[in-house]
N, C-alpha and C positions, 0 to 999 in steps of 0.2 A: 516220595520216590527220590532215588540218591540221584546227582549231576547225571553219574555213569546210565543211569537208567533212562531219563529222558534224551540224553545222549542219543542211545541206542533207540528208542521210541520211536526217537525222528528221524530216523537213519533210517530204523525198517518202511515206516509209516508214510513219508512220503519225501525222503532226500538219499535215496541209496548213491544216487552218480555223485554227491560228493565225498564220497570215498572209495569211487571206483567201486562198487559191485552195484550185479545185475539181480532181480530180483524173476523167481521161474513167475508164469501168468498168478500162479495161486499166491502168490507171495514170499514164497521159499529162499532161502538163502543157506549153503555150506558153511555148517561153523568154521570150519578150516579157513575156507576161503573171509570169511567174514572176521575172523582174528587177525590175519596177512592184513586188509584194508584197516583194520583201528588203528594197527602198526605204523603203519605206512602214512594212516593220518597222524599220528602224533598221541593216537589214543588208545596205548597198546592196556590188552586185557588178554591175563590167562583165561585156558578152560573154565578153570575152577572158579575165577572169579565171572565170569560170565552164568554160569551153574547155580551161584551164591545169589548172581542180581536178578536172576528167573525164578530165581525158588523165594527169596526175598519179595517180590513185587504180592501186593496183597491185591492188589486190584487183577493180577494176571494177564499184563499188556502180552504176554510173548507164549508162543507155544512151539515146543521141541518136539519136533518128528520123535516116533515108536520109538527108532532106533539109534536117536540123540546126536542125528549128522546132522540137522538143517534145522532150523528156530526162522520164524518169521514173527509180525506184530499180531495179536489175538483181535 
């Protein structure tokens, strides 16, 4: 898995307040809003490359809602 990915791993999995986002009871997070906090930490990521490190992960840590707004850790 790339930096970006366990980055994010740990962020969904079990450190979201340090980058400012809240996580819904299930786990959920707005990609929107979840792009704004990498930013803001210093660890800005497009769409696309968010897109790229979900579909990349062979192991499948992350799952993107039906309708591709909210990714949480699998």
């Amino acid at each position: 898995m790339s930096r970006d990915g366990r980055y994010l791993s740990r962020i969904l999995r079990h450190a979201p307040q340090e980058i400012g986002v809240k996580l819904d009871a299930h786990g959920w997070v707005h990609i929107n809003e979840l792009l704004v906090a990498l930013k803001r930490a210093g660890r800005p990521m497009s769409r696309a490359d968010l897109a790229g490190l979900v579909a990349a992960d062979a192991k499948q840590r992350f799952t993107v809602s039906d309708n591709g707004s909210r990714i949480r850790a699998a």
